[in-house]
Backbone as CSV, one residue per row, in Angstrom:
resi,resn,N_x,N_y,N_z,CA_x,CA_y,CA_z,C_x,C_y,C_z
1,UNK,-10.113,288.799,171.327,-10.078,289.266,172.704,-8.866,288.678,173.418
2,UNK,-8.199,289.264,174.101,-6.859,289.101,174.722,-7.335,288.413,176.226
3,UNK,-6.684,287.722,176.910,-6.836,287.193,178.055,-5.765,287.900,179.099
4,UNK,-6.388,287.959,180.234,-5.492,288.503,180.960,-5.511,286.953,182.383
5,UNK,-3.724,287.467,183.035,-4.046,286.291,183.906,-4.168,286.879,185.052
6,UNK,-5.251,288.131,185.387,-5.262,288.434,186.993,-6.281,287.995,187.627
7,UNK,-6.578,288.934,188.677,-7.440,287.986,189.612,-8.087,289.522,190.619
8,UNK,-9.857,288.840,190.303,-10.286,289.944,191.185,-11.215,289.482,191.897
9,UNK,-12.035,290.648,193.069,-12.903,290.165,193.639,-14.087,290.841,193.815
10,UNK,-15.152,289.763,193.514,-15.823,290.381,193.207,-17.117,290.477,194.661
11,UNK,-17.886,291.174,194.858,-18.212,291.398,195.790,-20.062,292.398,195.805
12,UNK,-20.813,292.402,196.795,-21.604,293.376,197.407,-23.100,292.358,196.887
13,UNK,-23.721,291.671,196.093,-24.555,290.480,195.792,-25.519,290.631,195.016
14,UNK,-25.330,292.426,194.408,-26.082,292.600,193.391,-26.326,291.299,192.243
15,UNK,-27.545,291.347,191.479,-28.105,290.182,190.472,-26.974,290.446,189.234
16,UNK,-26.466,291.661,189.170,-25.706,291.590,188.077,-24.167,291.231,188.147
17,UNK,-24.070,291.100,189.453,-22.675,290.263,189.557,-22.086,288.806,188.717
18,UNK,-23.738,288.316,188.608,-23.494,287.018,187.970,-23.336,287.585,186.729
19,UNK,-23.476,287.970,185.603,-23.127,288.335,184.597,-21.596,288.624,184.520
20,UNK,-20.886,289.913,185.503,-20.043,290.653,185.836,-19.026,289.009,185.639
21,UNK,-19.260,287.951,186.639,-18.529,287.001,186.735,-18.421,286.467,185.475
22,UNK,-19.453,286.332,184.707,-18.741,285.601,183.193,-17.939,286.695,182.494
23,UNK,-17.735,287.535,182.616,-17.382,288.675,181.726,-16.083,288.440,182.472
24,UNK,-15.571,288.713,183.692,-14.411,288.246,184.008,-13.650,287.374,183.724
25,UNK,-14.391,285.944,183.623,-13.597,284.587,183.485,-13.304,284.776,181.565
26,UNK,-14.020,284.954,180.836,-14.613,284.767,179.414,-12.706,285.724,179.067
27,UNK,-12.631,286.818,179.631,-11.519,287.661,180.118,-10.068,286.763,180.394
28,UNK,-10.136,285.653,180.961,-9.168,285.120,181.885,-8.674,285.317,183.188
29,UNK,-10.009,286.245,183.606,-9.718,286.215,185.850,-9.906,285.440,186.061
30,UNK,-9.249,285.022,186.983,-9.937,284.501,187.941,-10.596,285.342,188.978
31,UNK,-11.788,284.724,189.436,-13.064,285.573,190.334,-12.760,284.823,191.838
32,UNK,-13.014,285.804,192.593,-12.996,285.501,194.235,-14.215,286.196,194.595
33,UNK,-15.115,285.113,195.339,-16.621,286.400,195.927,-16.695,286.217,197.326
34,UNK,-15.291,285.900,198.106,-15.319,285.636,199.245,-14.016,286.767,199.945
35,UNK,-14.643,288.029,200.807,-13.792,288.743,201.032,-12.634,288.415,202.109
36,UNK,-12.865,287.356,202.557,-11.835,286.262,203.367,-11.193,285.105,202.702
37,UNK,-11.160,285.145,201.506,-10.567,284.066,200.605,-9.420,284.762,199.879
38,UNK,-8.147,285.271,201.025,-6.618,285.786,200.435,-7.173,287.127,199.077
39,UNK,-7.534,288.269,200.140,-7.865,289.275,198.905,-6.311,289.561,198.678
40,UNK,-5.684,289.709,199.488,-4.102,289.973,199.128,-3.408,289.777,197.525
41,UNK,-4.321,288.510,197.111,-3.925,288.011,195.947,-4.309,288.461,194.411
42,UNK,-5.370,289.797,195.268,-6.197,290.603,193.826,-5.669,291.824,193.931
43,UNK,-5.849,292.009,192.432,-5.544,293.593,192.613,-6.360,295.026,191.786
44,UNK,-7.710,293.965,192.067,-8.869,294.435,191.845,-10.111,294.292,192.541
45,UNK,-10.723,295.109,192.637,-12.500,294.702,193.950,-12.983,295.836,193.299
46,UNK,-14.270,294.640,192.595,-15.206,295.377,192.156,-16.593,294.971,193.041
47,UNK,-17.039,295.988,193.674,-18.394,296.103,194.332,-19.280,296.489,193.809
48,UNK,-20.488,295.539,193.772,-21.898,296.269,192.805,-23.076,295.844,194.212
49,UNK,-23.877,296.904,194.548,-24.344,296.758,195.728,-25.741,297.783,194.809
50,UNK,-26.810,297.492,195.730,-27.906,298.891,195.684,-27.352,300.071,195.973
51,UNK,-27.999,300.552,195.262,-28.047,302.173,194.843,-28.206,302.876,196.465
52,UNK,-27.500,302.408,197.202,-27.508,303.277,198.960,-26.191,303.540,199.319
53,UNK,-26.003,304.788,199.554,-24.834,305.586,200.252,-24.170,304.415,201.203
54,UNK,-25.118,304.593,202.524,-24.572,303.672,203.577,-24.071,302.020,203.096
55,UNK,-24.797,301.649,202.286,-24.566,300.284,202.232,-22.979,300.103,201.175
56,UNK,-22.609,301.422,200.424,-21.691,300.747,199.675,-20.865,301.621,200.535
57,UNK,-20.399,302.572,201.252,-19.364,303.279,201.930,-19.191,302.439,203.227
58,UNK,-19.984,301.344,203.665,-19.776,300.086,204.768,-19.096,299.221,203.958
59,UNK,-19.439,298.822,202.982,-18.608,297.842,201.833,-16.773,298.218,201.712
60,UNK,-16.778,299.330,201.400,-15.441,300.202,201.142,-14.807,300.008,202.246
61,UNK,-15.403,300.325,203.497,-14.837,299.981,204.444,-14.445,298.988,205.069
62,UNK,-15.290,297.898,204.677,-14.366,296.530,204.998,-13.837,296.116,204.343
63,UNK,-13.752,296.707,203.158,-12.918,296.251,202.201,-11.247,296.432,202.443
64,UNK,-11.353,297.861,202.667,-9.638,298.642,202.869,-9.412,297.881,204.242
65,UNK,-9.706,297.332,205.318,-9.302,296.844,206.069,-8.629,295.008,205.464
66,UNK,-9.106,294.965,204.640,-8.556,293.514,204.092,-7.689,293.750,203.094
67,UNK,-8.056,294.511,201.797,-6.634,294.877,200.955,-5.663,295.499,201.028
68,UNK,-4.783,294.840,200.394,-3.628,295.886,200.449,-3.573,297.081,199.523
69,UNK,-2.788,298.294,200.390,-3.266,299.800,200.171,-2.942,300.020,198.528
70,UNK,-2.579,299.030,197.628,-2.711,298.959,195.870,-3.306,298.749,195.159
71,UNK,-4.585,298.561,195.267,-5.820,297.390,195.348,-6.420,297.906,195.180
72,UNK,-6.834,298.103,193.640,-7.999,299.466,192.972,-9.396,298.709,193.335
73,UNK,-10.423,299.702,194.135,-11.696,299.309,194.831,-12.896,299.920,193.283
74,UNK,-13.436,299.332,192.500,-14.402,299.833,191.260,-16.185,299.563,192.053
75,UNK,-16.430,300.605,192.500,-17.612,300.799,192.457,-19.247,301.422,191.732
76,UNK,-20.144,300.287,191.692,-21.055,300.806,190.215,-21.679,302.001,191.353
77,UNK,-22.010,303.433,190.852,-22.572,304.063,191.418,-23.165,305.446,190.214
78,UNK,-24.691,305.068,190.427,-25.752,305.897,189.669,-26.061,307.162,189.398
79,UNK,-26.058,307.499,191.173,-26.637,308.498,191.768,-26.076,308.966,193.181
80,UNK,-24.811,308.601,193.305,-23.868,308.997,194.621,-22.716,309.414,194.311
81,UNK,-22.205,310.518,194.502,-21.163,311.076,193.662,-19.634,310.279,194.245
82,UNK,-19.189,310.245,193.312,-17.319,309.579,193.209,-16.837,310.127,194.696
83,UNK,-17.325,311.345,194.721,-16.384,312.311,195.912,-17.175,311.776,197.309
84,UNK,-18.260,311.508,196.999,-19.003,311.172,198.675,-18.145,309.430,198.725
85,UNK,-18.138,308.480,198.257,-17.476,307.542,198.317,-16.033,307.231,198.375
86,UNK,-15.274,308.267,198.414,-13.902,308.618,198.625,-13.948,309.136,200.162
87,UNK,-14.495,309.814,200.545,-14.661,310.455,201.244,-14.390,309.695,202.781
88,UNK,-13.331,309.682,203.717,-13.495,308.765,204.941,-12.491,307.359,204.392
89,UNK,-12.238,307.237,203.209,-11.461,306.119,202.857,-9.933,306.453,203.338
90,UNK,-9.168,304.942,203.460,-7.909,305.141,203.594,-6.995,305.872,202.649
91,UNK,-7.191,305.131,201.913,-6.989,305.717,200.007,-7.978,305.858,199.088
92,UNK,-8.435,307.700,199.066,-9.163,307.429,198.097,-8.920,307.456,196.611
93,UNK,-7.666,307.586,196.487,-7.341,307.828,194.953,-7.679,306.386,194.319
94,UNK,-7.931,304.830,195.291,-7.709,304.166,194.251,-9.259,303.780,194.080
95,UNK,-10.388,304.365,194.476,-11.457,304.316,194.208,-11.942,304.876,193.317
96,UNK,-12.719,303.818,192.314,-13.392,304.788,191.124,-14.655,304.284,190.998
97,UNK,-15.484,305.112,190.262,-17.221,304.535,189.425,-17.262,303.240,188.242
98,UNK,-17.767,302.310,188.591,-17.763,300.891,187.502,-19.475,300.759,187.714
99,UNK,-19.902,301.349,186.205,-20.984,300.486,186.003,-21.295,299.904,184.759
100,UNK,-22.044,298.985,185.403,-22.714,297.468,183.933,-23.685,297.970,183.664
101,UNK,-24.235,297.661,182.679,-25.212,296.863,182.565,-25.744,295.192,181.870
102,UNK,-26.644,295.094,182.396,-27.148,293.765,182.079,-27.295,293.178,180.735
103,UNK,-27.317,291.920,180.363,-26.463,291.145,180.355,-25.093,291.142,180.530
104,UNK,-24.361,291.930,181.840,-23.297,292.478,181.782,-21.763,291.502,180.819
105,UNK,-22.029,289.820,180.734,-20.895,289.805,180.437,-21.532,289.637,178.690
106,UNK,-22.273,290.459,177.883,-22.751,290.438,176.722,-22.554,291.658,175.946
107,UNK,-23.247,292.672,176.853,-22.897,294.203,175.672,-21.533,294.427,175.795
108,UNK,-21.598,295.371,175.431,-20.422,296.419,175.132,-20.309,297.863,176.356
109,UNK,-21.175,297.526,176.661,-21.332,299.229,178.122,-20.163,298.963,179.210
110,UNK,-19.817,300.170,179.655,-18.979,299.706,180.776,-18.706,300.964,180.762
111,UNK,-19.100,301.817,181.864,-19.110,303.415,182.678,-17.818,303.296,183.666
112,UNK,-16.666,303.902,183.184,-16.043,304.135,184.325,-15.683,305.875,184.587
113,UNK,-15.890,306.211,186.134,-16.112,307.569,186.476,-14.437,307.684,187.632
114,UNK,-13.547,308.515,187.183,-12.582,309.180,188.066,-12.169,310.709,188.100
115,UNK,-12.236,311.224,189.081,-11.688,312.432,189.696,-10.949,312.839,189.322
116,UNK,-10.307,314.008,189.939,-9.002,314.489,190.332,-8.596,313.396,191.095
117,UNK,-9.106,313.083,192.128,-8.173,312.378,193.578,-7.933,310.756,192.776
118,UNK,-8.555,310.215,192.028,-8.224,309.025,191.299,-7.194,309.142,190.608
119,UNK,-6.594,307.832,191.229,-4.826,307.174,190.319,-5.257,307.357,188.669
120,UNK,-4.529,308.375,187.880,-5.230,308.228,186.673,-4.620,306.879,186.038
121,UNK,-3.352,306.797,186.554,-2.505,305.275,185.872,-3.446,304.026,185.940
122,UNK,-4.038,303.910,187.541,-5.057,302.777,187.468,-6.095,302.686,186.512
123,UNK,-6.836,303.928,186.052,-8.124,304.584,185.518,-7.483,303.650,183.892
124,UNK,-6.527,304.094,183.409,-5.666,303.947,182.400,-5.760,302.406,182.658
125,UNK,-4.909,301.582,183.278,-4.853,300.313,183.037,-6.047,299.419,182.988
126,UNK,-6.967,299.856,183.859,-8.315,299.157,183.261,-9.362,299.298,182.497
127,UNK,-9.053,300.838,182.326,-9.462,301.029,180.872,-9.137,299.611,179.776
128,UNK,-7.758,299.611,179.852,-6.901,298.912,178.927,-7.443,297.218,178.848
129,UNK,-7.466,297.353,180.105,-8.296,295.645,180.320,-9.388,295.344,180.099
130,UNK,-10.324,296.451,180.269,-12.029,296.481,179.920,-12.371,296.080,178.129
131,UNK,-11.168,296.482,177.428,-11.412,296.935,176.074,-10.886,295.723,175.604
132,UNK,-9.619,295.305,175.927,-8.791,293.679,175.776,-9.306,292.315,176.210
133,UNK,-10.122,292.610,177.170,-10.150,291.658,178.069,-11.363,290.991,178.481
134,UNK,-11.615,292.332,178.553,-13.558,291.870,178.804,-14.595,292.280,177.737
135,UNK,-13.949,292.456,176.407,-14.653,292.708,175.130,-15.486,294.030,175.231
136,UNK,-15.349,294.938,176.382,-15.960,296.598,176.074,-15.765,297.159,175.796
137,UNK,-16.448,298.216,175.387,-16.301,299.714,174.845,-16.410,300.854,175.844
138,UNK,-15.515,301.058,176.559,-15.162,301.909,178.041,-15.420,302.926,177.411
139,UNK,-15.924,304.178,178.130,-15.305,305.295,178.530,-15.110,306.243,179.736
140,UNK,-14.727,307.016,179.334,-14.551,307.515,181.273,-14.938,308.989,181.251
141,UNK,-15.773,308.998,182.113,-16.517,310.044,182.720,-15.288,310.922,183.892
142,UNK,-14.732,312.019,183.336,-14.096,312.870,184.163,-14.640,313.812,185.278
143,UNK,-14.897,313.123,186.550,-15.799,313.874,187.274,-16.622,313.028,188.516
144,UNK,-17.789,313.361,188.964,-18.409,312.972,190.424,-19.330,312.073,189.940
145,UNK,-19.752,312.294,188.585,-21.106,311.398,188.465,-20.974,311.286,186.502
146,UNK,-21.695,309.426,186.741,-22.178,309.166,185.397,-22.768,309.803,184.467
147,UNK,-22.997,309.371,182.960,-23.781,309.904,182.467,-24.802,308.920,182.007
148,UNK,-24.791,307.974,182.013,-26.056,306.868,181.187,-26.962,307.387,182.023
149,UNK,-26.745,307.400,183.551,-28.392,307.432,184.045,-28.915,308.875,184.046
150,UNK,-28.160,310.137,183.682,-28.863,311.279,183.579,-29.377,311.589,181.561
151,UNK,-28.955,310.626,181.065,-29.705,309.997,179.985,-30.839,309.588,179.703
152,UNK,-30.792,308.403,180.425,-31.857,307.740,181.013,-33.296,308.342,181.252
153,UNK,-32.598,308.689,182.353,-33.775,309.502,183.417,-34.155,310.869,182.602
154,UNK,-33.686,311.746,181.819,-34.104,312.394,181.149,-35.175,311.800,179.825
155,UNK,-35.224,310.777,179.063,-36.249,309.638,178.573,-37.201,309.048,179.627
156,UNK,-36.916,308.669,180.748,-37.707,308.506,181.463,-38.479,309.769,182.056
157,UNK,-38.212,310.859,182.166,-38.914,311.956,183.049,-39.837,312.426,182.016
158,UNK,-39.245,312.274,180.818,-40.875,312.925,179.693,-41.519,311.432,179.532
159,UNK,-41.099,310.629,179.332,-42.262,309.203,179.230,-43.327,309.642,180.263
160,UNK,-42.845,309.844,181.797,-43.722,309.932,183.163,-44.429,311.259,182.916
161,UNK,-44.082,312.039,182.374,-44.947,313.791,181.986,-45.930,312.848,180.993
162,UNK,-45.485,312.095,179.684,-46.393,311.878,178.688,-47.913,311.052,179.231
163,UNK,-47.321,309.913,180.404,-48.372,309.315,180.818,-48.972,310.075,181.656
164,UNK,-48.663,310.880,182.551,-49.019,311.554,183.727,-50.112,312.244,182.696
165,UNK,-50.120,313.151,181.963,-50.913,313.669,181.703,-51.740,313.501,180.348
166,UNK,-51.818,311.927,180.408,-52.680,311.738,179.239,-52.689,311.717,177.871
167,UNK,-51.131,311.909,177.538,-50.637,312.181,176.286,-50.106,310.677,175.725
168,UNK,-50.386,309.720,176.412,-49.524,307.601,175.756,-49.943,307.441,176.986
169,UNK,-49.763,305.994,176.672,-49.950,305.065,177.527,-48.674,304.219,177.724
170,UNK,-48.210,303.578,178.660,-47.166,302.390,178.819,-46.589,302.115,177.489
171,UNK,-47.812,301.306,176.512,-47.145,300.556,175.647,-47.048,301.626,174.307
172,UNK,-47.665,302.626,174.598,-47.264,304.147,173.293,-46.007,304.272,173.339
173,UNK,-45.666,304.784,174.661,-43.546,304.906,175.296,-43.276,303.600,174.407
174,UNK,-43.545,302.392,174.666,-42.446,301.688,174.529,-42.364,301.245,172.876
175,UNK,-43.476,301.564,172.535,-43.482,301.294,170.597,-42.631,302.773,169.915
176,UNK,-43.184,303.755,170.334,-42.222,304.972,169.966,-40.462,304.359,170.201
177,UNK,-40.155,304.126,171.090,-38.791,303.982,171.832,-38.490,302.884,170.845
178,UNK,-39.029,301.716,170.896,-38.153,300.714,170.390,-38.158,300.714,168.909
179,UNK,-39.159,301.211,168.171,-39.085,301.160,166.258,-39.021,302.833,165.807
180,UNK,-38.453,302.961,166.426,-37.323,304.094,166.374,-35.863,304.342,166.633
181,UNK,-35.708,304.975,167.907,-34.954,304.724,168.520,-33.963,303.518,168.978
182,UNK,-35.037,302.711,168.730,-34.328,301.145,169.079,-33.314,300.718,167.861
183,UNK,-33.943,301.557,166.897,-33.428,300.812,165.526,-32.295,301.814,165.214
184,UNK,-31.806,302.923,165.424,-30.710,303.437,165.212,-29.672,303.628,166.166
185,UNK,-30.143,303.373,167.230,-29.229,303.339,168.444,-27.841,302.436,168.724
186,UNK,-28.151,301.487,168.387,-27.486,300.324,168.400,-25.814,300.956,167.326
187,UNK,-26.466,301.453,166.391,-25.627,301.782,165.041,-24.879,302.888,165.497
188,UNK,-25.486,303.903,165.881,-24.883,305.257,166.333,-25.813,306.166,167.333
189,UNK,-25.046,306.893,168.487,-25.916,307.290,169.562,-26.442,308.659,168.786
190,UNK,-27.439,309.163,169.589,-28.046,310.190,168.887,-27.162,311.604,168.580
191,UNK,-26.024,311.728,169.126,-25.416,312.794,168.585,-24.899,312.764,166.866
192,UNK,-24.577,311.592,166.634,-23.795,311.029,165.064,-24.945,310.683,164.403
193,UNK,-26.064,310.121,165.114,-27.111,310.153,164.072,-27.905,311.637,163.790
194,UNK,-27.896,312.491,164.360,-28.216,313.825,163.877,-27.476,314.200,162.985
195,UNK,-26.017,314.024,163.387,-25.297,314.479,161.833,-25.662,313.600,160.479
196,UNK,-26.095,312.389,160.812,-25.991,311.662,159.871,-27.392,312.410,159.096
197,UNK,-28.457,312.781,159.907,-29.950,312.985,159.006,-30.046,314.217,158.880
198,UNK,-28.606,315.726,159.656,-29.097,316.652,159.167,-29.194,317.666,160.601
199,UNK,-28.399,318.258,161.219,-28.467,318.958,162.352,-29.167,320.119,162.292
200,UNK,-29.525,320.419,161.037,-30.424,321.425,161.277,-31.727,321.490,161.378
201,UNK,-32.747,320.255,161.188,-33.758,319.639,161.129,-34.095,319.418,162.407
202,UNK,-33.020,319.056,163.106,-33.595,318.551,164.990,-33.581,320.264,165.380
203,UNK,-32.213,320.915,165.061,-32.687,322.551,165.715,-33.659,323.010,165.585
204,UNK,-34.255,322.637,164.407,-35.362,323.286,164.590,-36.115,323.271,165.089
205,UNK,-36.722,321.772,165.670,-37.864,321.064,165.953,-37.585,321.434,167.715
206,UNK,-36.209,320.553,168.047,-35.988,321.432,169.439,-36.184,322.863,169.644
207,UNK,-36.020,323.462,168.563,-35.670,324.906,169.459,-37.265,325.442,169.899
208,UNK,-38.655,324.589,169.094,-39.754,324.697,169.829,-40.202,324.104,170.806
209,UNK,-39.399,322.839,170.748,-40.006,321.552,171.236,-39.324,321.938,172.811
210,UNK,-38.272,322.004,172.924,-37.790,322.772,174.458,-38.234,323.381,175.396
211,UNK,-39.426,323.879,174.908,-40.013,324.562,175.880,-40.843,323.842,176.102
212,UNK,-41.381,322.798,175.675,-42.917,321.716,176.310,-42.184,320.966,176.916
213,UNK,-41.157,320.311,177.129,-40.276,319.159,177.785,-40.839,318.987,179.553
214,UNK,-40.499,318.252,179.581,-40.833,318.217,181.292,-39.120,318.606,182.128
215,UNK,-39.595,318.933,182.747,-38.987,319.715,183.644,-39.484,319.446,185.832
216,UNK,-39.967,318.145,185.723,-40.807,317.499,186.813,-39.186,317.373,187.941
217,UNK,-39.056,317.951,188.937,-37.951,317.581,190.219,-38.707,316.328,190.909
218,UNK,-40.172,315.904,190.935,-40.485,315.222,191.517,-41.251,313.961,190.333
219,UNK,-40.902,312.662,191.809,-41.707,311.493,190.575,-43.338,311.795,190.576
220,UNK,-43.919,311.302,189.675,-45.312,311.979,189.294,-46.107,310.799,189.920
221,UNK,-47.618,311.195,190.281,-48.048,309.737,191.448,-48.161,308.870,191.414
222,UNK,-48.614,308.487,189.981,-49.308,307.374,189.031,-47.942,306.470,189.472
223,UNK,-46.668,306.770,189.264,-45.577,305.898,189.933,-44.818,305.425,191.096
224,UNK,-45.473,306.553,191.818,-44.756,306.261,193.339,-45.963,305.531,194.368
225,UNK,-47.355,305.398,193.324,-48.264,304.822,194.053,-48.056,303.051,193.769
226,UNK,-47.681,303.382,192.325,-46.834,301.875,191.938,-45.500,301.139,192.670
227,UNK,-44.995,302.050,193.231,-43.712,301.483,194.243,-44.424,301.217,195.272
228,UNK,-45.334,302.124,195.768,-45.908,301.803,196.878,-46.972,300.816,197.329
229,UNK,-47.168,300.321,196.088,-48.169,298.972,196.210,-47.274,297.565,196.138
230,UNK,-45.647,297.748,196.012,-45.047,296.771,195.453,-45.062,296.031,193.682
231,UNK,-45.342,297.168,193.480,-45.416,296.852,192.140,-44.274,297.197,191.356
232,UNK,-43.275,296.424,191.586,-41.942,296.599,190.775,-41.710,296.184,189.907
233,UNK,-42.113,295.306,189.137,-41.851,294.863,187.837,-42.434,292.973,187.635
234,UNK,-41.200,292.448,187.115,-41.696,291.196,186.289,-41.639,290.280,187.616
235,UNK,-40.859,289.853,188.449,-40.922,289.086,189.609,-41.917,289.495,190.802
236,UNK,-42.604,290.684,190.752,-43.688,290.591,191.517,-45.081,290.448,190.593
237,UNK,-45.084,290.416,189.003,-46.061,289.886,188.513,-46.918,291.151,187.846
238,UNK,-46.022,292.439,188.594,-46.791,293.784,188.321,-46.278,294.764,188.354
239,UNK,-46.025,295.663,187.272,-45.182,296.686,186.388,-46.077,297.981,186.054
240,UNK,-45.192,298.539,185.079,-45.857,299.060,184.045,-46.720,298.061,183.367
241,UNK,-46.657,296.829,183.449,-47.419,295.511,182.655,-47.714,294.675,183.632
242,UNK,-48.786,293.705,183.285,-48.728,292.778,184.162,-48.550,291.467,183.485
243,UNK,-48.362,290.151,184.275,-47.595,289.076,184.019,-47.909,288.080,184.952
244,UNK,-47.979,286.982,183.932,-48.325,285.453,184.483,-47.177,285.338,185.327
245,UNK,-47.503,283.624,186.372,-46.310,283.231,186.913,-45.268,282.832,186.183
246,UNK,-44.272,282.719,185.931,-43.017,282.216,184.827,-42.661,283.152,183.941
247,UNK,-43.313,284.336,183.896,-43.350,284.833,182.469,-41.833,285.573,182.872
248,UNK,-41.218,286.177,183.480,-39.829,286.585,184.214,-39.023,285.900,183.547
249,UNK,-38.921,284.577,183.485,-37.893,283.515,183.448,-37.597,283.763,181.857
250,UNK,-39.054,283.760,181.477,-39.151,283.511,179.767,-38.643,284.860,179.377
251,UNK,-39.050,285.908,179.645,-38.276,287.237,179.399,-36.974,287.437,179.078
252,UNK,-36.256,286.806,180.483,-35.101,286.774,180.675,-34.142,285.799,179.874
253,UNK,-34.536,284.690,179.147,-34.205,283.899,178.286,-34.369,284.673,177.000
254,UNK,-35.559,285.495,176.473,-35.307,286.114,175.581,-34.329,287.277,175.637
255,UNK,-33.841,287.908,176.701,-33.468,289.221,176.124,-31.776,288.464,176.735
256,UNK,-31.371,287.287,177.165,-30.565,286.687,176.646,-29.710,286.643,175.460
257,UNK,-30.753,286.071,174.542,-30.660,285.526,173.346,-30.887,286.570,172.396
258,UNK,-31.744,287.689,172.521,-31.396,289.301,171.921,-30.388,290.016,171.643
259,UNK,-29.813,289.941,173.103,-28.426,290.616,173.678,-27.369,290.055,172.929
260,UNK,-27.305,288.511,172.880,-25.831,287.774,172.324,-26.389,288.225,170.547
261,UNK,-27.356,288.429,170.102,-27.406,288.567,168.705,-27.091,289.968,168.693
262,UNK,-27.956,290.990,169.299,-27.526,291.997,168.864,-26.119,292.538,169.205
263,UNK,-25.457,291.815,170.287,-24.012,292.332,170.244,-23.105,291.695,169.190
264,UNK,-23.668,290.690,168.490,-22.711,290.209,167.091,-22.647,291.441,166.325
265,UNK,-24.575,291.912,166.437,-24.685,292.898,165.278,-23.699,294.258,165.038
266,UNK,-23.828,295.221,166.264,-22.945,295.860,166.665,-21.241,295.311,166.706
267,UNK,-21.151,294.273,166.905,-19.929,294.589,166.422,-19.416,294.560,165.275
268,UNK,-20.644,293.996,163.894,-19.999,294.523,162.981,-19.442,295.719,162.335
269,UNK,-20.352,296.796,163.403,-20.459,298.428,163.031,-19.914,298.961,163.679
270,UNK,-18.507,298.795,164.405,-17.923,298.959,165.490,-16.672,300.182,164.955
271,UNK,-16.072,300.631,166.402,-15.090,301.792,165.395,-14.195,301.614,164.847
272,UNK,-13.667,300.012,164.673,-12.563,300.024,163.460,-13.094,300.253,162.050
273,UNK,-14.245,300.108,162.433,-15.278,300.358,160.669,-15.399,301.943,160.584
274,UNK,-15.105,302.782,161.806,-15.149,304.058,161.732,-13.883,304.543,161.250
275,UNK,-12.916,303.661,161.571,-11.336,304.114,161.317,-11.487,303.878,159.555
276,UNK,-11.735,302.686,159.371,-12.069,302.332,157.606,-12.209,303.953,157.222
277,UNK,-13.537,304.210,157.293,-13.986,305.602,156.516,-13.358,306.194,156.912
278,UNK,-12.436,306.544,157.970,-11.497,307.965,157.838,-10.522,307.948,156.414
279,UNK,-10.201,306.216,156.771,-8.537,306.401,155.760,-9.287,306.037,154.279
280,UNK,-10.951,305.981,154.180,-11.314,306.298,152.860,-10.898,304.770,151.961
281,UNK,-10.777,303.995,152.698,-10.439,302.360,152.698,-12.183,301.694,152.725
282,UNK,-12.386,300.490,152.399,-13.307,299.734,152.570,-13.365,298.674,153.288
């Protein structure tokens, strides 16, 4: 991994910033999380804030009042399109989509989303740095919106059809998902593993299976009665699961220590091992 000697700032107080920050330094940034501590001197601001319109287009905005107008602004954004966050800026070309995920300075993920109106040169140079620098595997989404979370949420919207109507339970989803799925994923995403077992075997099965899929625009109740009780997960004690006091901490120490193994693993299977088999080399 190559070190770089710049300097960014990082900003908005999301939990995954702290990760974001080792992944920087591990890199050779230096990190600034103080937007009055000489932003002049970065020539990067990355903002990771909640998933709210208002709260990260207020961010942007105090931001461009402190940097100077060169000063690529990387915002993680899910579910708010590239173009609504440009939108009202001084410069929006130098705004783009940056998202992590968690253990952010551990995997390999790193979503970056630019436009038309985005500097493609900037898009380009941190590409270049993401891959050198901060040990990821970038790619870039040409356009308004990500793709992990319409991924995602497509696995998640039939899990919520399967429970909703009686077909698994919580821990059915999550044994299907993980000694399956869990186990080839890592190796190759599901498009290369279809080729690998046979593309005509899933056509088939899809071309029935397509029509039972869920197709739900709305969340189903069994879950929004769960938001609505405060039942968000491991720090309120109550999930899809429930959980002793401490048990959070211990979680989080394991999927730690998951994460740093399974990203050794993966990188043994990484695409210079893909380049190998082209040139028919070992």
């Amino acid at each position: 991994m190559k070190e770089s000697n710049e300097a960014a700032l990082l900003l908005g107080g999301h939990r995954i910033a702290a990760g974001i920050e080792k992944c920087l330094k591990q890199g050779g940034f230096s990190v600034l999380t103080d937007l009055n501590a000489d932003p002049a001197a970065v020539n990067l601001v990355i903002l990771v804030t909640a998933e709210d319109q208002g709260i990260k287009q207020a961010w942007i905005k105090r931001i461009e009042e402190k940097v100077p107008a060169g000063t690529l602004i990387a915002v993680n954004t899910e579910s708010i399109g590239l173009d609504i966050l440009q939108e009202n800026a001084l410069h929006p070309g130098r705004i783009i989509g940056l998202n992590w995920t968690e253990p952010a300075d551990q995997t390999y993920f790193l979503e970056m989303i630019a436009n038309e109106t985005t500097n493609a040169s900037e898009v380009t140079h941190l590409e270049e740095i993401a891959r050198t620098a901060w040990n990821k595997d970038p790619y870039v989404i040409r356009g308004n919106a990500g793709i992990r979370m319409r991924l995602l949420g497509a696995l998640i919207r039939e899990a919520f059809f399967l429970v909703q109507n009686g077909y698994a339970n919580a821990e059915d989803i999550d044994r299907a998902c993980r000694n399956d799925a869990g186990y080839y994923l890592p190796f190759a995403g599901n498009l290369r593993y279809m080729d690998l077992m046979g593309t005509y075997a899933y056509g088939m099965v899809m071309k029935d299976l397509n029509r039972e899929l869920a197709t739900d625009t709305m969340l189903p109740g069994f879950f929004t009665d769960m938001v609505g009780r405060g039942d968000w997960g491991m720090d309120e004690l109550e999930g899809f699961y429930r959980y002793k006091p401490g048990e959070a901490s211990r979680w989080r120490e394991l999927l730690g220590k998951f994460s740093q193994e399974i990203h050794e693993l993966i990188g043994q299977y990484n695409h210079s091992e893909e380049a190998a088999l082209k040139n028919g080399s070992n």
